[in-house]
Backbone as JSON Lines, residues from 0, in Angstrom:
{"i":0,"aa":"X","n":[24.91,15.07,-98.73],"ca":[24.22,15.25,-97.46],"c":[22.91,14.48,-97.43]}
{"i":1,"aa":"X","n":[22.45,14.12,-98.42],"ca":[21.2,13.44,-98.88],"c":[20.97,12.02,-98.21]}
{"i":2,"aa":"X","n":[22.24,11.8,-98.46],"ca":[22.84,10.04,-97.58],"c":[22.7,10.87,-96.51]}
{"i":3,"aa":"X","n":[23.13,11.1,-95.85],"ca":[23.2,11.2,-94.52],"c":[21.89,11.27,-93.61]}
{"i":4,"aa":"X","n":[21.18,12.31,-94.63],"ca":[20.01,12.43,-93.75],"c":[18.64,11.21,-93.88]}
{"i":5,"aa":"X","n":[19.4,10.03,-94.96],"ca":[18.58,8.88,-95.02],"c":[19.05,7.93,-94.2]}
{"i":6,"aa":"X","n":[20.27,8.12,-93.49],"ca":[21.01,7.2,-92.57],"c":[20.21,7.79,-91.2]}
{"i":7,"aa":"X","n":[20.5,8.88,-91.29],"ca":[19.87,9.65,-90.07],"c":[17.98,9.22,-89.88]}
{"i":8,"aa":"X","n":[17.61,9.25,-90.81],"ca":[16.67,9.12,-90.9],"c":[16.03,7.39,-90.33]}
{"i":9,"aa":"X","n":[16.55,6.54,-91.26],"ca":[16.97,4.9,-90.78],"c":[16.51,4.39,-89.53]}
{"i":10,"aa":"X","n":[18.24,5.4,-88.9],"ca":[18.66,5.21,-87.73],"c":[17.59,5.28,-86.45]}
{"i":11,"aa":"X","n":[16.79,6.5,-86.66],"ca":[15.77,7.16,-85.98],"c":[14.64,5.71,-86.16]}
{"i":12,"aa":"X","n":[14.43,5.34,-86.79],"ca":[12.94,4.42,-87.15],"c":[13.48,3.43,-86.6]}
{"i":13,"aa":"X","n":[14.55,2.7,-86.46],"ca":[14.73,1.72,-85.65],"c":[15.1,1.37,-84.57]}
{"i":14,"aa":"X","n":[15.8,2.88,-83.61],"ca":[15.78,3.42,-82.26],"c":[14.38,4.48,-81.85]}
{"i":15,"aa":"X","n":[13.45,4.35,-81.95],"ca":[12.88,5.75,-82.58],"c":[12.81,6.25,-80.68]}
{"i":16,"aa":"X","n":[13.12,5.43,-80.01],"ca":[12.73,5.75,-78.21],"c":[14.58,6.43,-77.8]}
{"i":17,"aa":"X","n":[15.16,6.81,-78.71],"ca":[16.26,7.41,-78.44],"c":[16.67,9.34,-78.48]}
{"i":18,"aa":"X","n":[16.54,9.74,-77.42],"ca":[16.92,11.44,-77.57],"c":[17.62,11.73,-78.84]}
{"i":19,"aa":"X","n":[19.15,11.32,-78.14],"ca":[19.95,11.42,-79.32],"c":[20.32,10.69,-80.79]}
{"i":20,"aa":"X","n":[19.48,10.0,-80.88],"ca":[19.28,9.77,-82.47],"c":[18.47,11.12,-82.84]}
{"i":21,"aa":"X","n":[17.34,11.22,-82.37],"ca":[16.1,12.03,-82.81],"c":[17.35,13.43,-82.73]}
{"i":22,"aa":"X","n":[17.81,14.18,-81.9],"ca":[18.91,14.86,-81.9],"c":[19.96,15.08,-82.86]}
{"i":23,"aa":"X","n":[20.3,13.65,-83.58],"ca":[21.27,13.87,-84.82],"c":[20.68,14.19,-85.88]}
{"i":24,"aa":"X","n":[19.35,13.6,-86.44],"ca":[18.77,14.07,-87.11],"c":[18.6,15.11,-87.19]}
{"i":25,"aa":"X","n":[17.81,16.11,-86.22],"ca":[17.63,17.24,-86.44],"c":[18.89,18.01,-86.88]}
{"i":26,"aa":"X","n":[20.27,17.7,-86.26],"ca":[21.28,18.21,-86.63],"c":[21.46,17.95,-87.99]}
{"i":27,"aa":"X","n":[21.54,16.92,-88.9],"ca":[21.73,16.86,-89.93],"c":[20.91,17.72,-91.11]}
{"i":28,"aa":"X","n":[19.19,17.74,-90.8],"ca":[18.62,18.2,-91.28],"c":[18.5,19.65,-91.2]}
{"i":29,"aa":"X","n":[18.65,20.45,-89.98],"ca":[18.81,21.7,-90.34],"c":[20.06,22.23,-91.13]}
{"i":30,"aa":"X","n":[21.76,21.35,-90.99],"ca":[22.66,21.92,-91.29],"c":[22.33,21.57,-92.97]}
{"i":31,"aa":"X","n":[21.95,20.7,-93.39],"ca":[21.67,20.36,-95.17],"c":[20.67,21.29,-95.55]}
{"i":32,"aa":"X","n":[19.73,22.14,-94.38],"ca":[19.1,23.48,-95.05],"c":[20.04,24.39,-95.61]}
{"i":33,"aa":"X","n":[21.18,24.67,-95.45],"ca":[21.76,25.79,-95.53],"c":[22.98,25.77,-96.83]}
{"i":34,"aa":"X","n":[22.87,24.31,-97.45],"ca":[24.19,23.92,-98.62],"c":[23.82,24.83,-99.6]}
{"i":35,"aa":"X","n":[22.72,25.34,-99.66],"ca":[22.69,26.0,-101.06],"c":[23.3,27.35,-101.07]}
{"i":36,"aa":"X","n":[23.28,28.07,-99.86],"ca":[23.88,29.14,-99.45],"c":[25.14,28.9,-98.73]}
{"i":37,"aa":"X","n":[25.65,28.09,-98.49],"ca":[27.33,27.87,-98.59],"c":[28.01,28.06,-99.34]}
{"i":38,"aa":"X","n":[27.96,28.15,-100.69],"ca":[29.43,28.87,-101.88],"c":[28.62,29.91,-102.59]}
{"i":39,"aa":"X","n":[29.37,30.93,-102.93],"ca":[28.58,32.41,-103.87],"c":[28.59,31.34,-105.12]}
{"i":40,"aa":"X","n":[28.12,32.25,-105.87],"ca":[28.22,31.37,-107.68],"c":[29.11,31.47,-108.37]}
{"i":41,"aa":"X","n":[30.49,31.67,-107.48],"ca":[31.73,31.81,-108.14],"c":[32.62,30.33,-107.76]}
{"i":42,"aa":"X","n":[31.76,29.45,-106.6],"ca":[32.12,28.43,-105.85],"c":[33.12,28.63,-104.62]}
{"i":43,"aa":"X","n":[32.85,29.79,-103.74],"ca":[33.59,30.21,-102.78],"c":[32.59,30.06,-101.75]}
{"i":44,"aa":"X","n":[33.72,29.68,-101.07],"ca":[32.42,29.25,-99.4],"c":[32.07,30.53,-98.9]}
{"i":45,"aa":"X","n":[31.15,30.97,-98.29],"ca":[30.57,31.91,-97.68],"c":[30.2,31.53,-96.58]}
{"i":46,"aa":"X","n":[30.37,32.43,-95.22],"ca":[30.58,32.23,-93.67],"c":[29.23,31.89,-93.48]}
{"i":47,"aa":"X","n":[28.99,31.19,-92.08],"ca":[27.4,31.19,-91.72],"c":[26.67,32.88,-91.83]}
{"i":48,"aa":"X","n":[27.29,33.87,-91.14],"ca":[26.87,35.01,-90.69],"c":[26.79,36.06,-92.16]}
{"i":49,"aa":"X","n":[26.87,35.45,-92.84],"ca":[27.24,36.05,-93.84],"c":[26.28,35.4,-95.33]}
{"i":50,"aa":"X","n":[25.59,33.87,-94.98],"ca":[24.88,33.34,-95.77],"c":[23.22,34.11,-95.96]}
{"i":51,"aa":"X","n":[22.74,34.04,-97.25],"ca":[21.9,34.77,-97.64],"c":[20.41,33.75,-97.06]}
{"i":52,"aa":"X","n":[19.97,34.22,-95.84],"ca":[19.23,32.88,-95.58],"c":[17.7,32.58,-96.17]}
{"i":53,"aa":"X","n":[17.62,33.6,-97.16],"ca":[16.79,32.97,-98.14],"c":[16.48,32.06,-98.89]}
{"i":54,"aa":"X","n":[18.05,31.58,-98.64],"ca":[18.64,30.46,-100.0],"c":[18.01,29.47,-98.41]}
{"i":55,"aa":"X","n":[18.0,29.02,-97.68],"ca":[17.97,28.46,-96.79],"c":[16.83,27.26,-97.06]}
{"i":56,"aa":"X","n":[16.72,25.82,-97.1],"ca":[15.93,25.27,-97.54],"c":[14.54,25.41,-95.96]}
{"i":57,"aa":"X","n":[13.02,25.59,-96.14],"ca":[12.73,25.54,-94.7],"c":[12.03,24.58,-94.84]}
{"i":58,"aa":"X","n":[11.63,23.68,-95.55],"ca":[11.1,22.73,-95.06],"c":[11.83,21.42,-94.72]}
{"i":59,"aa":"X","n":[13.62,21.81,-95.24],"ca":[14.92,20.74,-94.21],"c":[14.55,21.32,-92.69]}
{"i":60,"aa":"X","n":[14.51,22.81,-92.13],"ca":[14.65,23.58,-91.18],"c":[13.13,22.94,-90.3]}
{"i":61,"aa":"X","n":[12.21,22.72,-90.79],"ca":[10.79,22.25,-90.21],"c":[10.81,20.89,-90.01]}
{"i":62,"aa":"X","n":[11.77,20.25,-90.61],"ca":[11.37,18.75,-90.52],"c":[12.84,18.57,-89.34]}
{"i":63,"aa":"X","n":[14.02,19.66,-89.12],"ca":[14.77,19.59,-88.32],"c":[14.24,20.0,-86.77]}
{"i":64,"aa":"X","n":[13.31,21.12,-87.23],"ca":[12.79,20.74,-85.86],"c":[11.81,20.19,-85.22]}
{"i":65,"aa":"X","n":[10.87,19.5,-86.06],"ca":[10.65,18.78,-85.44],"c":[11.1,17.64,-84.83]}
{"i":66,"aa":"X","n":[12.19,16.99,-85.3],"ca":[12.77,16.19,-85.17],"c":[13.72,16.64,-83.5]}
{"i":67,"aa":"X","n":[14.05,17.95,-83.57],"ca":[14.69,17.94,-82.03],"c":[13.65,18.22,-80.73]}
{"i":68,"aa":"X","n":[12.07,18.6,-81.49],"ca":[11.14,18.49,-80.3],"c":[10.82,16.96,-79.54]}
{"i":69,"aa":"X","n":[11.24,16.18,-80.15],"ca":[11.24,14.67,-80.26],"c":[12.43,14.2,-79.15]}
{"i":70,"aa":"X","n":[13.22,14.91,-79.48],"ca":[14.63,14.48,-78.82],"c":[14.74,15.33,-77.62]}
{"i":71,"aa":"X","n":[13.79,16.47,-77.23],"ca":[13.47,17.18,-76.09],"c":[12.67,16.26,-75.31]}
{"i":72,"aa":"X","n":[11.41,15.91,-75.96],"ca":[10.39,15.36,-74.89],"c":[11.14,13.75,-74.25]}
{"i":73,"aa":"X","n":[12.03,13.16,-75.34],"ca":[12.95,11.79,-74.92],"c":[13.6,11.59,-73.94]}
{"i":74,"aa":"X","n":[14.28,13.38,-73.99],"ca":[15.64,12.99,-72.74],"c":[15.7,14.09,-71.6]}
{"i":75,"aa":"X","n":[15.92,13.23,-70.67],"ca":[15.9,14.79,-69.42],"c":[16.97,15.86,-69.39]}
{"i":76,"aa":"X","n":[17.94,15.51,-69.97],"ca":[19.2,16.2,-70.24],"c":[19.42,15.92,-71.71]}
{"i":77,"aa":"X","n":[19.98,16.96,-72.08],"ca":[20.64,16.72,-73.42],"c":[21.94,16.79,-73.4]}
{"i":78,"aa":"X","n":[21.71,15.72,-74.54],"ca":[23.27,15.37,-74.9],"c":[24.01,16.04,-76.14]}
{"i":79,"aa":"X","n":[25.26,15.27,-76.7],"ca":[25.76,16.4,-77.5],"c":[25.17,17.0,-78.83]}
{"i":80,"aa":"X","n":[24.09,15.68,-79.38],"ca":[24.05,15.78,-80.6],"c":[22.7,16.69,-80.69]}
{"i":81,"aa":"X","n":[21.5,16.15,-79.57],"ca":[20.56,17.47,-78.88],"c":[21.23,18.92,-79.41]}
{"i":82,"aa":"X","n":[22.26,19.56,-78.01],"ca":[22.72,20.22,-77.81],"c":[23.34,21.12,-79.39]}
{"i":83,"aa":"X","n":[24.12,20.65,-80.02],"ca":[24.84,21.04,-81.37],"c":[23.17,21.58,-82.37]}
{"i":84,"aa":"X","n":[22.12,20.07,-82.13],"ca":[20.97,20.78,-82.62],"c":[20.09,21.59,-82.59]}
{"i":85,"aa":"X","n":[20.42,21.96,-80.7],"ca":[19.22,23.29,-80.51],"c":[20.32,24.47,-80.94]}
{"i":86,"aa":"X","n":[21.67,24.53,-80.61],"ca":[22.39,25.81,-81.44],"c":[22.25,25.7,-83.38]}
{"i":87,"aa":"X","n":[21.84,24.55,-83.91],"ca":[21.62,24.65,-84.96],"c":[20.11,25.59,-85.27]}
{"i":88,"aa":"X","n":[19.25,25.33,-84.66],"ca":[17.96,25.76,-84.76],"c":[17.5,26.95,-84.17]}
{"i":89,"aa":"X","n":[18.54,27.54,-83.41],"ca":[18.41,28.95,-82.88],"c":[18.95,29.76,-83.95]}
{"i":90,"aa":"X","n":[19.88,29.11,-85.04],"ca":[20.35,30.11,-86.24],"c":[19.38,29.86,-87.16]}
{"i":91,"aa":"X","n":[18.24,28.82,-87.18],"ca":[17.34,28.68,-88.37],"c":[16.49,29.76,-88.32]}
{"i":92,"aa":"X","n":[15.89,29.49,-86.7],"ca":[14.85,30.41,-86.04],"c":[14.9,32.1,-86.78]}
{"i":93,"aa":"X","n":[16.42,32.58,-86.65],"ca":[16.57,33.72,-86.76],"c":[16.2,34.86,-87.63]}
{"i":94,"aa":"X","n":[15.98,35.57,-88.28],"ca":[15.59,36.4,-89.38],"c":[17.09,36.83,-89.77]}
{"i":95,"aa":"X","n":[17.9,37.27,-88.75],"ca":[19.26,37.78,-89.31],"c":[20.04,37.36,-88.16]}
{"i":96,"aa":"X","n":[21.34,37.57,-88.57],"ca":[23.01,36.89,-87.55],"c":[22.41,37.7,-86.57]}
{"i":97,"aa":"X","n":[22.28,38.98,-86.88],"ca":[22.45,40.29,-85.5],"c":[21.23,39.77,-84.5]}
{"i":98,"aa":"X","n":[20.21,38.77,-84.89],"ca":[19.01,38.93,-84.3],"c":[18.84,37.42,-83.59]}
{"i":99,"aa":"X","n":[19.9,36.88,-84.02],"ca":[20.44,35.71,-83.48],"c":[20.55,35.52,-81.68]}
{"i":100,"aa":"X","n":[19.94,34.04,-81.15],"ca":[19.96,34.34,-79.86],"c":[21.16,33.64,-78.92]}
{"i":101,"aa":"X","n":[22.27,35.03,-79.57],"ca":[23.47,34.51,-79.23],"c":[23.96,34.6,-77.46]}
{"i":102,"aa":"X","n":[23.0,34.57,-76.91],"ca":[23.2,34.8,-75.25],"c":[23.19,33.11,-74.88]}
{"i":103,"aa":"X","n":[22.32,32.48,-75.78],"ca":[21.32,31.09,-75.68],"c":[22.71,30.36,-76.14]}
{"i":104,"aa":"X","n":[22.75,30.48,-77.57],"ca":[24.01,29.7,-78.01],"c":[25.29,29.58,-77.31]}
{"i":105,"aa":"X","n":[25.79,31.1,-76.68],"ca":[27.23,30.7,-75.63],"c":[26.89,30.19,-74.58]}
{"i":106,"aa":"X","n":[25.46,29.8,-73.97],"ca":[25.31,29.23,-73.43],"c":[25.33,27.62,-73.84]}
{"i":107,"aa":"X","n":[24.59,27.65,-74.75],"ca":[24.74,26.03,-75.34],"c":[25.9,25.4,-76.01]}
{"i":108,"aa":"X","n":[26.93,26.23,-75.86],"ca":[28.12,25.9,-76.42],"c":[29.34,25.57,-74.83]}
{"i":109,"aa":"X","n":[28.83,26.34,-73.99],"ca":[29.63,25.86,-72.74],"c":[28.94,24.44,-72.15]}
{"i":110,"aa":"X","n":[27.7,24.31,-72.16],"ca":[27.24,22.81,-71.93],"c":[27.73,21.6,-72.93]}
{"i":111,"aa":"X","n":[27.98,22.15,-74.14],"ca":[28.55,21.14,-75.12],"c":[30.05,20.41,-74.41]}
{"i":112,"aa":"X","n":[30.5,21.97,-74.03],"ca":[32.25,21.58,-74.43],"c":[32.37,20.9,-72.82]}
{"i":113,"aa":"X","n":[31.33,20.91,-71.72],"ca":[31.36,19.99,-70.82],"c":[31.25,18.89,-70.88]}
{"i":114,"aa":"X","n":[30.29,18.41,-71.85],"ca":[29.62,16.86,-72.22],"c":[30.69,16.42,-72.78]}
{"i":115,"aa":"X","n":[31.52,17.44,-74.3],"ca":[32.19,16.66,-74.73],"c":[34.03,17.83,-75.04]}
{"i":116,"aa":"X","n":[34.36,17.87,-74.11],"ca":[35.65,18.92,-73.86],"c":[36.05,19.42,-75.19]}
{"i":117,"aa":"X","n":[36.35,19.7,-75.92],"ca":[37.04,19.93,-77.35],"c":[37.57,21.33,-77.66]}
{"i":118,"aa":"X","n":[39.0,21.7,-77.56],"ca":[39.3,23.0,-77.83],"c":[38.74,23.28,-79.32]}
{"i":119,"aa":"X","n":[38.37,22.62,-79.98],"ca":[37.78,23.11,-81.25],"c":[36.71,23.69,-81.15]}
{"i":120,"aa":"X","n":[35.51,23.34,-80.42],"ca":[34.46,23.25,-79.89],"c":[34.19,24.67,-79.28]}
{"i":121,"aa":"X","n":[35.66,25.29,-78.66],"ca":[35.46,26.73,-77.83],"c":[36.2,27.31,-78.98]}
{"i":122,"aa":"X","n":[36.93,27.11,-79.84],"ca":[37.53,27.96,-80.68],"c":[36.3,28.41,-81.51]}
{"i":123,"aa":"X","n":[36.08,27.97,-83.01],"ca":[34.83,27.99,-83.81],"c":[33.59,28.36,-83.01]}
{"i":124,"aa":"X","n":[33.26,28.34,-81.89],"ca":[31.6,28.29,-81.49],"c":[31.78,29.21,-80.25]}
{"i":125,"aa":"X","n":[32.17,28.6,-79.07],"ca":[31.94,29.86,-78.07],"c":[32.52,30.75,-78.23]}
{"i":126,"aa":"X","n":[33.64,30.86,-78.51],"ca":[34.51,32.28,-78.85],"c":[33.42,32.83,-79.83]}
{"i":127,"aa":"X","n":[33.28,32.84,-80.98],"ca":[32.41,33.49,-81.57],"c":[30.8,34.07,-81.01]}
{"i":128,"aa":"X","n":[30.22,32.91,-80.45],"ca":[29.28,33.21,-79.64],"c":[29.38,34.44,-78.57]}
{"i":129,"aa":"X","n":[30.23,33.99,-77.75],"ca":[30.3,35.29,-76.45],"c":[30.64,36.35,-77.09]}
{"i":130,"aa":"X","n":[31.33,36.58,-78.12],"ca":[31.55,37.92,-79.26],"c":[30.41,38.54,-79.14]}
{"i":131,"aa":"X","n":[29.56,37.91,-79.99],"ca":[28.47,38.53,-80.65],"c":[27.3,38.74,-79.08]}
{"i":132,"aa":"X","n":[27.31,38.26,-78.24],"ca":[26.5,37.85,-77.32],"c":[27.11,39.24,-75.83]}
{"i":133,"aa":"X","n":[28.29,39.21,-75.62],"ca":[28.88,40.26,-75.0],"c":[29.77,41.29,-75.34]}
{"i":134,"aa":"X","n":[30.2,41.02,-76.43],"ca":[31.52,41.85,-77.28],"c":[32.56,41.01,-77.69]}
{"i":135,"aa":"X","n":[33.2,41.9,-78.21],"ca":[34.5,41.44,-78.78],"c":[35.41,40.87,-78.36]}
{"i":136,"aa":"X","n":[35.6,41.81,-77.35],"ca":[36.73,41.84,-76.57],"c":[37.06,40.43,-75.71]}
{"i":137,"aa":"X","n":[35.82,39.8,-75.41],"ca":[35.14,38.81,-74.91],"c":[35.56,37.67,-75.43]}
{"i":138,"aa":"X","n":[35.57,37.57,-76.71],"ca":[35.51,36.26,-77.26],"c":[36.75,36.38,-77.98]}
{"i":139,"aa":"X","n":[37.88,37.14,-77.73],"ca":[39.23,37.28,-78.67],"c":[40.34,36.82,-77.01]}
{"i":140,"aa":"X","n":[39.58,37.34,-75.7],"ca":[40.44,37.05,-75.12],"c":[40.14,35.36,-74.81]}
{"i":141,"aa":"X","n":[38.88,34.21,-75.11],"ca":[38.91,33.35,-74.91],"c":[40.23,32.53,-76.45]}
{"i":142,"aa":"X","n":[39.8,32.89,-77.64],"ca":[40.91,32.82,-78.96],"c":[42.37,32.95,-78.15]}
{"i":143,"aa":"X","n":[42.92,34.15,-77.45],"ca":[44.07,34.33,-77.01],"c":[44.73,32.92,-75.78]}
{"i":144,"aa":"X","n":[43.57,32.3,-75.4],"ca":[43.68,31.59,-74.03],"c":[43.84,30.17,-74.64]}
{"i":145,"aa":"X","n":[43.59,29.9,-76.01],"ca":[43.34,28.53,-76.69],"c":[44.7,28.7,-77.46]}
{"i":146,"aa":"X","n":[45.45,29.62,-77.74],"ca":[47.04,29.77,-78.15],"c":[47.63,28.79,-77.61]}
{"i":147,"aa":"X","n":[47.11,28.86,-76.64],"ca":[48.21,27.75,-75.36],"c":[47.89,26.29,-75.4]}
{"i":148,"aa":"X","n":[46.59,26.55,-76.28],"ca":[46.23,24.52,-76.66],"c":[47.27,23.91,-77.79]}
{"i":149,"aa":"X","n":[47.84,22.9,-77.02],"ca":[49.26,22.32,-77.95],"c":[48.48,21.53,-79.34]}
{"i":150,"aa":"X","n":[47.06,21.21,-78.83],"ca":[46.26,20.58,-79.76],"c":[45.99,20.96,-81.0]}
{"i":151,"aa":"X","n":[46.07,22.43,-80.95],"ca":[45.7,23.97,-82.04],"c":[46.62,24.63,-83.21]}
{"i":152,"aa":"X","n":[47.89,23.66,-82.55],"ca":[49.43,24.24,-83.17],"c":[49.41,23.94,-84.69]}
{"i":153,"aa":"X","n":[49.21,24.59,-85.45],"ca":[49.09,24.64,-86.9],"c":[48.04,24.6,-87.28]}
{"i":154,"aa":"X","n":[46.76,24.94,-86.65],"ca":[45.47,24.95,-86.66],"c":[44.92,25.93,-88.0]}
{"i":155,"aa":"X","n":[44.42,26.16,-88.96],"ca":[44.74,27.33,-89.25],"c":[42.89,28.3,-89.06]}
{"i":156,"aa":"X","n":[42.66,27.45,-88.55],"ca":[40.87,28.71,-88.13],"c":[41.19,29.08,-86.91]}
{"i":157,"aa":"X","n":[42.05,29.01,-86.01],"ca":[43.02,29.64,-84.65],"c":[43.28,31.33,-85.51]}
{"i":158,"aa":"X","n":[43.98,31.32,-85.83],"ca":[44.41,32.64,-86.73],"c":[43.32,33.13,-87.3]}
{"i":159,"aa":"X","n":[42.43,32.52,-88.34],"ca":[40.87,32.84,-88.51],"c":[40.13,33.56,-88.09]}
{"i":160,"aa":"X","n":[40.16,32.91,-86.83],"ca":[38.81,33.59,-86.11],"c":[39.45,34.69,-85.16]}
{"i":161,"aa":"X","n":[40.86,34.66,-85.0],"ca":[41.38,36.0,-84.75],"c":[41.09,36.96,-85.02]}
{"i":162,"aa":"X","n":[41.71,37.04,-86.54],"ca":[41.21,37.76,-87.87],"c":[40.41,38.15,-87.6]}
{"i":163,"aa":"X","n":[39.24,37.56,-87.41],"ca":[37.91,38.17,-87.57],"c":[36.97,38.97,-86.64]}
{"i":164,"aa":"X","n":[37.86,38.39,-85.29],"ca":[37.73,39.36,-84.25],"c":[38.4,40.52,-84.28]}
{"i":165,"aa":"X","n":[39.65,41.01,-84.63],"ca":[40.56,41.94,-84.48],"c":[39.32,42.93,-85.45]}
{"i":166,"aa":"X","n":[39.17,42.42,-86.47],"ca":[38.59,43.5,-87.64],"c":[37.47,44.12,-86.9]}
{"i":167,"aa":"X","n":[36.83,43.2,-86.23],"ca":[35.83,44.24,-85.09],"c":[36.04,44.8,-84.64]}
{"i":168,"aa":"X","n":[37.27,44.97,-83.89],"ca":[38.14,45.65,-82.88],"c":[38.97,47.18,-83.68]}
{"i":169,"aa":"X","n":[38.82,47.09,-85.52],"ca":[39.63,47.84,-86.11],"c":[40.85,47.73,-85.77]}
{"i":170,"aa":"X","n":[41.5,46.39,-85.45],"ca":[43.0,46.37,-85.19],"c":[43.21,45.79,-86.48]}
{"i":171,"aa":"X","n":[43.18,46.33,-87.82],"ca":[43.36,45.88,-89.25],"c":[45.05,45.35,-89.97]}
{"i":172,"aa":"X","n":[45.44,45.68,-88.56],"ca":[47.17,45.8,-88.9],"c":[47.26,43.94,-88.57]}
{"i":173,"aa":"X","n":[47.21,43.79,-87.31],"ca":[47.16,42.38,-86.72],"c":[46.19,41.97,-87.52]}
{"i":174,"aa":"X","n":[45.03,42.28,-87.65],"ca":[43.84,40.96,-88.7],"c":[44.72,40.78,-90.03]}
{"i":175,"aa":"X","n":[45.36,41.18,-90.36],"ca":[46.0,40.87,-92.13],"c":[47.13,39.49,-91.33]}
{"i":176,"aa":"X","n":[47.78,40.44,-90.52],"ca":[48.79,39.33,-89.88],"c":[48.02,37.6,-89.7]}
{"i":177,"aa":"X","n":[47.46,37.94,-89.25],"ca":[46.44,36.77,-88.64],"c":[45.88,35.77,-89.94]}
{"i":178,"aa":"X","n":[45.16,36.55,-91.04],"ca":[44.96,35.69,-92.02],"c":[45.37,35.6,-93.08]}
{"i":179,"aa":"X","n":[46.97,35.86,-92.9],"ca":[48.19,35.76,-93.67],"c":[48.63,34.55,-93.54]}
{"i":180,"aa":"X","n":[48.63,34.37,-91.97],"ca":[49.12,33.02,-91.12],"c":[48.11,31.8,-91.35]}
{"i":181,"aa":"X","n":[47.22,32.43,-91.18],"ca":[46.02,31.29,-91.62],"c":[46.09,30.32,-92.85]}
{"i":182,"aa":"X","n":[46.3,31.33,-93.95],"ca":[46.56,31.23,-95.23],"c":[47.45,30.0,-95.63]}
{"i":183,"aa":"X","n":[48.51,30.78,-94.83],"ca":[49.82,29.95,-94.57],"c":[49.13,28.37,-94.44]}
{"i":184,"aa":"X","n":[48.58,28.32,-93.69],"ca":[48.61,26.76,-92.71],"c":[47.87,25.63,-93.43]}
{"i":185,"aa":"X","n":[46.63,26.86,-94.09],"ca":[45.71,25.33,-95.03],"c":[45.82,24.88,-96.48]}
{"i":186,"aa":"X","n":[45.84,23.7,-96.29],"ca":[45.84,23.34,-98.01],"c":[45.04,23.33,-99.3]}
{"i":187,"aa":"X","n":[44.05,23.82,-98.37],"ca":[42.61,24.12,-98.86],"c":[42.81,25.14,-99.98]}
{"i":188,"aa":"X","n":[42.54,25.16,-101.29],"ca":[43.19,26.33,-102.27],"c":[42.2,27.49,-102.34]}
{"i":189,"aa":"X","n":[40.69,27.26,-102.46],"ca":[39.76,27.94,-101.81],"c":[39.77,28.49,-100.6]}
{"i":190,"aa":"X","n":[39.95,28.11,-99.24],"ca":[40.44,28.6,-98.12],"c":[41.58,29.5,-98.0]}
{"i":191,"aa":"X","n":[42.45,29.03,-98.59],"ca":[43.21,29.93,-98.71],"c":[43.44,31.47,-99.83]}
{"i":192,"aa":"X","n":[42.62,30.95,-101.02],"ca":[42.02,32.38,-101.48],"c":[41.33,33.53,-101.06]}
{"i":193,"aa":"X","n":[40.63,32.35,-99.94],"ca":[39.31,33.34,-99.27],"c":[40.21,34.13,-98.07]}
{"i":194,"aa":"X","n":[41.14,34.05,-97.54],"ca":[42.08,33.71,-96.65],"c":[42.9,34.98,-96.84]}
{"i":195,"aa":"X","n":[43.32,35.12,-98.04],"ca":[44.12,36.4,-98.31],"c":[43.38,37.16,-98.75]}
{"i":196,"aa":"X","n":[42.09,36.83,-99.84],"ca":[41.3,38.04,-99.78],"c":[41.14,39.07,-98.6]}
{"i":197,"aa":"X","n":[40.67,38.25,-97.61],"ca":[40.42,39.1,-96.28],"c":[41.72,39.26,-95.68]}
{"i":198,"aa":"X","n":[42.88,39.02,-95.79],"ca":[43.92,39.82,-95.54],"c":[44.32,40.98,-96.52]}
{"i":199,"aa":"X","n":[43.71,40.95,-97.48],"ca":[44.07,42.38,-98.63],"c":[42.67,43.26,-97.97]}
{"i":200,"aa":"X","n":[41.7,42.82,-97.92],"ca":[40.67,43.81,-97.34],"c":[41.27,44.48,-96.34]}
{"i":201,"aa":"X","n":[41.68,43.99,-95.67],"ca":[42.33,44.61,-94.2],"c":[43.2,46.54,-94.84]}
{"i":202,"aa":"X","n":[43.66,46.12,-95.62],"ca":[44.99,47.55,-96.49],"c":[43.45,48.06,-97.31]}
{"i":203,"aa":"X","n":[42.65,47.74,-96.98],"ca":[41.73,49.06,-97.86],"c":[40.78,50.08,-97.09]}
């Protein structure tokens, strides 16, 4: 990630009158705050909502935002890479997931998926967002509505983030189903450990 944020970095000094450069940066730099708290010390990935954000680097998180106040004052609208960075920096901002300003983010996640359409984009992010932001119920029936994306068909974070809604819901019968199927789909050998773990949690 180190490269990246020296490319990012580069990039910025020789456009420096550009929103969205100043925008990717910040994206890069807040998301490389958070690698150290991405795998437990067993080398298993651990969810955003779920990362210990102590581990959180803040002076990647300070130099990320400044970098998107830059890319605010540049552009009258933001664009995608802006956009991806102010939902990056509303999870830096936060003290905890629950305290998270997830009203802001499903908002900044429906302006994304306008700029740039992507059923991935509403699977992973607004669905989760409007969850946490209005309920459950909310963001499992947008998951149920993306079934029908032919784009998604063997997807396996489709089933995922099912999973992970249902378990809110205490529908523990369907969440095992769900990241059984998941399991199924990726080749990922880690993913898929992590995958059935939380389908055996489900039977306890």
């Amino acid at each position: 990630m180190a490269g990246g944020n020296e490319t990012g970095t580069y990039t910025y000094r020789v456009v420096p009158h550009e929103s969205e450069v100043h925008g990717l940066v910040s994206l890069m730099e807040i998301q490389a705050s958070r690698l150290r708290a991405r795998v437990n010390p067993k080398g298993k990935p651990v969810r955003l909502l779920e990362q210990n954000r102590a581990q959180w680097d803040q002076l990647l998180i300070r130099r990320g935002l400044g970098a998107l106040k830059c890319s605010q004052k540049l552009g009258s609208t933001l664009g995608p890479n802006a956009l991806q960075a102010t939902t990056s920096a509303c999870h830096a901002e936060a003290p905890t997931a629950d305290e998270t300003e997830w009203v802001s983010i499903a908002a900044l996640y429906e302006a994304l998926a306008r700029v740039t359409p992507s059923p991935i984009v509403e699977l992973l992010n607004r669905a989760v967002a409007i969850s946490m932001a209005f309920g459950t119920s909310f963001g499992l029936q947008i998951v149920d509505e993306l079934n029908a994306e032919s784009s998604l068909k063997g997807y396996h974070l489709l089933p995922s983030v099912r999973g992970d809604l249902l378990i809110k819901l205490g529908r523990f019968d369907e969440a095992r189903t769900e990241f059984e199927q998941a399991a199924s789909m990726t080749r990922n050998d880690r993913e898929k450990e992590l995958l059935l773990n939380r389908a055996n949690d489900c039977e306890s």
